[in-house]
C-alpha positions in Angstrom: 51.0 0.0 -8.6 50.1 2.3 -5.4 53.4 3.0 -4.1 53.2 2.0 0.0 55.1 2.9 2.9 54.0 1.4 6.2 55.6 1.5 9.7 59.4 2.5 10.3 59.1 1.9 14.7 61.9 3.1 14.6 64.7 2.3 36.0 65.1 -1.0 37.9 63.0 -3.6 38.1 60.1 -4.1 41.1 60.0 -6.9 43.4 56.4 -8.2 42.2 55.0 -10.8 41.8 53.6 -11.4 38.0 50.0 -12.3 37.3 48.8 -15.1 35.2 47.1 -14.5 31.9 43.7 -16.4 32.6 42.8 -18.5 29.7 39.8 -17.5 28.3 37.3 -18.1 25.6 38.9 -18.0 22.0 38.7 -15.0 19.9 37.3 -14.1 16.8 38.8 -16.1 13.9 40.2 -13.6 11.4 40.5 -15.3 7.6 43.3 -13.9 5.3 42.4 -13.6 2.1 46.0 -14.3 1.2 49.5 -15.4 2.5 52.2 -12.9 4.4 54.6 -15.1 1.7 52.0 -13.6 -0.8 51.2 -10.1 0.0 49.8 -7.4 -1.8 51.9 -4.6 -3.5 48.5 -2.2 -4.4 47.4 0.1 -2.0 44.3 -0.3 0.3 41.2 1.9 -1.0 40.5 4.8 0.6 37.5 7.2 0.5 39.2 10.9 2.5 42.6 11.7 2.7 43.7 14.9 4.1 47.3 16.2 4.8 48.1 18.5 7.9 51.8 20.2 8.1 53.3 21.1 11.0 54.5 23.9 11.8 57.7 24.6 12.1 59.5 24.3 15.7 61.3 26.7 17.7 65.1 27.3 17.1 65.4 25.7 13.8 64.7 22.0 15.1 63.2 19.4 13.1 60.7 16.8 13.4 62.5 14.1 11.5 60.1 11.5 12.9 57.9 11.1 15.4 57.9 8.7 18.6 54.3 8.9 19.6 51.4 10.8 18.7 48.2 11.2 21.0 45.1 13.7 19.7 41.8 14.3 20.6 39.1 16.7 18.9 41.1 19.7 19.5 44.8 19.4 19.4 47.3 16.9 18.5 49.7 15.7 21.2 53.6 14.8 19.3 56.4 13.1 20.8 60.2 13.3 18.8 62.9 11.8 20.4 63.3 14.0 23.0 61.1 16.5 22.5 57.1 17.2 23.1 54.7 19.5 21.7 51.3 20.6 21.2 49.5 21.5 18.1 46.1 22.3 16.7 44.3 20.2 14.7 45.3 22.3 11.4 49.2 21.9 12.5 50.0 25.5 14.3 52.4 25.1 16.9 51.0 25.4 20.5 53.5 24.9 23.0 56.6 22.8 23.9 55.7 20.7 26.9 59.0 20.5 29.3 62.4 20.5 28.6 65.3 18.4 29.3 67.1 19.3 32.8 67.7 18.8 36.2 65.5 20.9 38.0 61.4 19.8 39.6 59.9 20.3 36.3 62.5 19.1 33.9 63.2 15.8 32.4 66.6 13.5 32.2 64.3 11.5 30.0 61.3 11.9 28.1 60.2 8.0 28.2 56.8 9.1 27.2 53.6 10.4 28.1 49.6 10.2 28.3 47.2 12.7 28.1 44.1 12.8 30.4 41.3 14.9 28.5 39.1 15.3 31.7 42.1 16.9 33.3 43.3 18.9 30.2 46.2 17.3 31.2 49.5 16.0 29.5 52.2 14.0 31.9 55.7 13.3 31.2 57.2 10.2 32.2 60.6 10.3 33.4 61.4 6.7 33.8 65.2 7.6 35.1 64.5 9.8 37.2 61.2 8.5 38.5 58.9 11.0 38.4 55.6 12.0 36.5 55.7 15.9 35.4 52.1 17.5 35.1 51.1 20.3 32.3 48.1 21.3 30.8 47.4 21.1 27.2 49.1 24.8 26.7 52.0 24.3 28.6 52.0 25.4 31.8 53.4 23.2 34.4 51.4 22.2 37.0 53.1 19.7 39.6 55.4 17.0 39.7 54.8 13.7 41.2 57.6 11.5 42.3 57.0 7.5 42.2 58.4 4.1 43.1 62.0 3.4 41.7 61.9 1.2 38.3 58.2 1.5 37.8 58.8 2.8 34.4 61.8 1.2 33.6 62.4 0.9 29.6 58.7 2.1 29.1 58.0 3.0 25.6 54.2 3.3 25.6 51.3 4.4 28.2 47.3 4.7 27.8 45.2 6.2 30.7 42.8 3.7 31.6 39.4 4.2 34.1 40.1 4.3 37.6 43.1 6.3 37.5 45.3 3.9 36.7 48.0 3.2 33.7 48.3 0.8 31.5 52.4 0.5 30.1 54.4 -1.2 27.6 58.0 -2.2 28.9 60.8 -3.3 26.2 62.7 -6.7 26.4 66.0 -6.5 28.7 67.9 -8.8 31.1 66.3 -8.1 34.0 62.4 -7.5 32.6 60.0 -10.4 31.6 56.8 -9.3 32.0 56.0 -7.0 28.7 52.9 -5.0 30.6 52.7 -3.3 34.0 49.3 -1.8 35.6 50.4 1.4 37.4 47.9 3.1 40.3 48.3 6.6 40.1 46.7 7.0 43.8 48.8 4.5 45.3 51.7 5.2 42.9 52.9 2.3 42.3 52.8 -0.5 39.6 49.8 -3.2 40.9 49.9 -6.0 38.4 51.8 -6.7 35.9 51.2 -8.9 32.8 52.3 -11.9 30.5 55.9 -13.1 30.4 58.5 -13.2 27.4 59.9 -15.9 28.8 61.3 -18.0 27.3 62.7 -15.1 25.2 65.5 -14.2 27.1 68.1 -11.2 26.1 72.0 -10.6 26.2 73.0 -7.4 27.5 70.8 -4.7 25.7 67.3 -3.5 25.4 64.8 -4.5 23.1 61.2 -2.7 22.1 59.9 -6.1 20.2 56.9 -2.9 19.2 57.2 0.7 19.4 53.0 0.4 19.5 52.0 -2.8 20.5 48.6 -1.0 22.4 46.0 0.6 20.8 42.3 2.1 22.1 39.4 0.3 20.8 36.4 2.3 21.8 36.7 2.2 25.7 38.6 -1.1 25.5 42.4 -1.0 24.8 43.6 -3.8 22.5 47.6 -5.7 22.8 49.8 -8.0 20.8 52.5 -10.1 22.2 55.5 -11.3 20.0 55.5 -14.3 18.3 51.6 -14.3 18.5 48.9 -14.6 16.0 46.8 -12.9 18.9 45.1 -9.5 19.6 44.0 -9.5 23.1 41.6 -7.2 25.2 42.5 -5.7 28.0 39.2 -4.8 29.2 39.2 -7.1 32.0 42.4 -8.1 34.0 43.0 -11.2 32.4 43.5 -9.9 28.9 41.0 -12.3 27.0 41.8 -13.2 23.4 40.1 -10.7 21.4 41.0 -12.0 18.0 42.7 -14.4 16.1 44.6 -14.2 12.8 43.9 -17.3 10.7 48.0 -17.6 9.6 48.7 -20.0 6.3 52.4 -20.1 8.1 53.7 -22.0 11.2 54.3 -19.3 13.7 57.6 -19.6 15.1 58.1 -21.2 18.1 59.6 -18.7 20.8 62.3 -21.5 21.7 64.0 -20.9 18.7 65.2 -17.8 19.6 69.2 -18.3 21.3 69.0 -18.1 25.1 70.3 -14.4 26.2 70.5 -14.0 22.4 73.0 -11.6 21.3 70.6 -10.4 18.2 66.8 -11.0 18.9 66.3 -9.2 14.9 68.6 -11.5 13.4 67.0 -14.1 15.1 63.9 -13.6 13.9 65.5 -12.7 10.4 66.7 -16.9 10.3 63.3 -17.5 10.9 61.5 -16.0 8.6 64.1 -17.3 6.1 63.2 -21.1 7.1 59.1 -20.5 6.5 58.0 -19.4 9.7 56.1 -16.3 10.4 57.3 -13.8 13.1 54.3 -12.3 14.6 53.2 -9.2 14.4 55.2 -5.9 15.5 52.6 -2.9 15.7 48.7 -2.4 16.1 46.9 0.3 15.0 42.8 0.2 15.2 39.9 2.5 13.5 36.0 2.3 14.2 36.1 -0.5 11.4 39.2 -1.7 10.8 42.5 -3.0 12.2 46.3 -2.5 10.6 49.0 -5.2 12.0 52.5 -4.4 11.1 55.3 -7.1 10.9 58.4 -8.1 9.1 58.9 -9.7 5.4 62.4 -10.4 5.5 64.1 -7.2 5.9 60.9 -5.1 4.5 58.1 -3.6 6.6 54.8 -4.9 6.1 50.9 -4.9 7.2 48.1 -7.2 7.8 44.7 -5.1 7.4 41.5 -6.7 8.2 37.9 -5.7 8.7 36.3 -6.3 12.1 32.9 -7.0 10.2 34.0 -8.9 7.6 36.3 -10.7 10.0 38.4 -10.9 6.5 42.1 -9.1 5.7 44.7 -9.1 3.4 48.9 -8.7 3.4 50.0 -6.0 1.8 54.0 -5.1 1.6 56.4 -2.0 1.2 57.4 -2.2 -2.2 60.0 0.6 -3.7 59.5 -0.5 -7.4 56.1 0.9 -7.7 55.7 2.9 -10.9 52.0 4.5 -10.4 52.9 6.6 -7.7 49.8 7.6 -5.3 49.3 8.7 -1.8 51.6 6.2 0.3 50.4 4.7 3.3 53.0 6.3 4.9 54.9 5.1 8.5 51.8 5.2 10.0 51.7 6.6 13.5 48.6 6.7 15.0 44.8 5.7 14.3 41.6 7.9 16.1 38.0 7.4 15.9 38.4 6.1 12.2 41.3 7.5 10.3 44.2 6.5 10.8 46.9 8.5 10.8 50.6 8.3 9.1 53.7 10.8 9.2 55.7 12.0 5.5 58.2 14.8 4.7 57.6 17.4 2.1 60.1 15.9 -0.8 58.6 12.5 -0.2 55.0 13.7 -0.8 56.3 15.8 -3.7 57.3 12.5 -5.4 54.0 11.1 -6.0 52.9 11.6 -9.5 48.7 9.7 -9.2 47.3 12.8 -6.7 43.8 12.9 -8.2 42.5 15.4 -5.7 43.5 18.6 -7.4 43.6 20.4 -3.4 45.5 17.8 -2.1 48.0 18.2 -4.9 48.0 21.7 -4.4 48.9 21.6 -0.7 51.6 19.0 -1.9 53.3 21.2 -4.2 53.7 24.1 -1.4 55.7 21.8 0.8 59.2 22.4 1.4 61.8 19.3 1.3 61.3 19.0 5.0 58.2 19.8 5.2 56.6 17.4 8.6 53.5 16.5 7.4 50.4 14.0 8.8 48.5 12.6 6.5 45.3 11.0 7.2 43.4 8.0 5.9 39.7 6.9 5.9 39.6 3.3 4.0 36.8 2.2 2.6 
């Protein structure tokens, strides 16, 4: 067996008014070739993999995992928990992009950011302290733009979309139903926002139901919502079902999660025990193909399906796999069409079915903590 890893994912709110999702045509019918209470344990095939280390950070730090990564065809854009930096494409450490404090140009918190490759620009979102901090790709800070209280209150995830506006993922909370916001960065401030989790309803704690529920599809962005068998477009305002996963299980019904729950995980835990499936927690999309993370029980898992084909299979995590091979490893990000998946040195260095005799090489020169990228082009 391939041995498989897939994704660890590991302010106040604005008086607006929420838009309706317009009902639209239906999507493209996607058919599994199996059942998420039958998934794989082998490994999807794949034609080019490549591994790029990092290098090390300043002042002994450690990328132990990473929040977000952004790239383009020149550098790679990575987010820690409350750190940001730049790198090349061949992993040598370009810059550290702000730094936490209390002066114009620092951050309180590093929510997230986007990058704007017109601008060579990377921004900071500070959702505490409400403000938007501007540096180019190398570093240097530029300016600092101050915007409308709560506007990116419990914001885990931003994309730049055309007419300088952005598009943003806000967590589950008390006091936040709608999951996605449209912010104007002319009029600076949030325009639309978009869907409801209602009637999902939280107790007294914040909850990201995805740490990347949005990913680019050519010049359209694509979104899940929990509890959905749904991928929607975003390309027009009222987010048009895109596509739809053919499920073999009842999806479970949203009110059987506890009003003001006290545990929206364990929730969803009890449902997956009775038969129901929980949606899908991450999206991740290549030229060809799109990977769906969700929940098996306690273990991570992945629905990967062919957008020509209109065909996927389950896979699942398994940590009984004897014929160790390169894992498909917490993935992080996908670009153009590779997709893209983060590993330390010692895990890497377990793997005993490297075939490529340069990949095996560059394995075997990793240090225990080694942060490395590894990417993936299926077939």
């Amino acid at each position: 067996m391939k041995l498989i890893f897939t994704l660890i994912f590991t302010a106040y709110s604005i008086a607006a008014i929420p838009i309706s999702v317009t009902k639209g045509p239906d999507g493209i019918k996607i058919h599994c070739l199996n059942s998420a209470n039958n998934p794989l344990l082998g490994s999807p095939a794949y034609k080019n993999v490549r591994i790029v280390e990092l290098e090390k950070v300043p002042f002994f730090q450690r990328i132990n995992n990473i929040r977000k990564l952004e790239m383009n065809d020149d550098y790679l854009f990575v987010q820690t928990s409350e750190k940001l930096y730049t790198y090349t494409l061949n992993g040598e450490l370009m810059a550290e992009i702000g730094r936490k404090g209390e002066r114009e140009d620092d951050y309180s918190e590093l929510s997230t950011f986007y990058i704007d490759n017109k601008k060579k620009q990377i921004t900071i979102i500070d959702g505490v302290q409400n403000k938007l901090i501007n540096y180019n790709f190398w570093g240097n800070y530029m300016f600092t733009d101050t915007i409308s209280e709560g506007a990116f209150k419990w914001c885990y995830q931003t994309l730049l979309i055309n007419n300088n506006q952005l598009l943003n993922y806000h967590g589950m909370s008390m006091d936040n139903t709608e999951p996605y916001s449209l912010f104007d960065l002319t009029k600076k401030e949030v325009i639309k926002r978009y869907f409801s989790y209602q009637p999902i309803t939280l107790g007294n704690y914040v909850y990201p139901f995805s740490w990347h529920p949005m990913t680019r599809a050519d010049k359209d962005i694509d979104v899940i919502m929990p509890l959905c068998d749904t991928v929607y477009s975003a390309a027009s305002s009222s987010f048009q079902p895109k596509y739809i996963i053919e499920m073999t299980q009842k999806m479970a019904p949203k009110n059987k999660i506890r009003k003001n729950t006290p545990s929206y995980s364990g929730d969803l835990l009890k449902l997956d025990q009775q038969g129901y499936f929980t949606g899908f927690d991450g999206i991740y999309e290549t030229d060809t193909k799109i990977l769906l993370q969700y929940m098996y029980g306690i273990t991570l898992g992945y629905f990967l399906f062919d957008k020509y084909t209109k065909t996927g299979s389950f896979y699942l995590y398994s940590q009984n796999d004897k014929g160790k091979t390169f894992p498909f490893n917490v993935i992080v990000h996908s670009y153009k069409n590779e997709f893209v998946a983060f590993g330390k040195g010692k895990e890497l260095r377990s793997l005993t079915h490297i075939k490529d005799k340069k990949v095996r090489e560059k394995i075997e020169s990793l240090g225990d903590n080694s942060a490395c990228l590894i990417f993936y082009e299926l077939e």
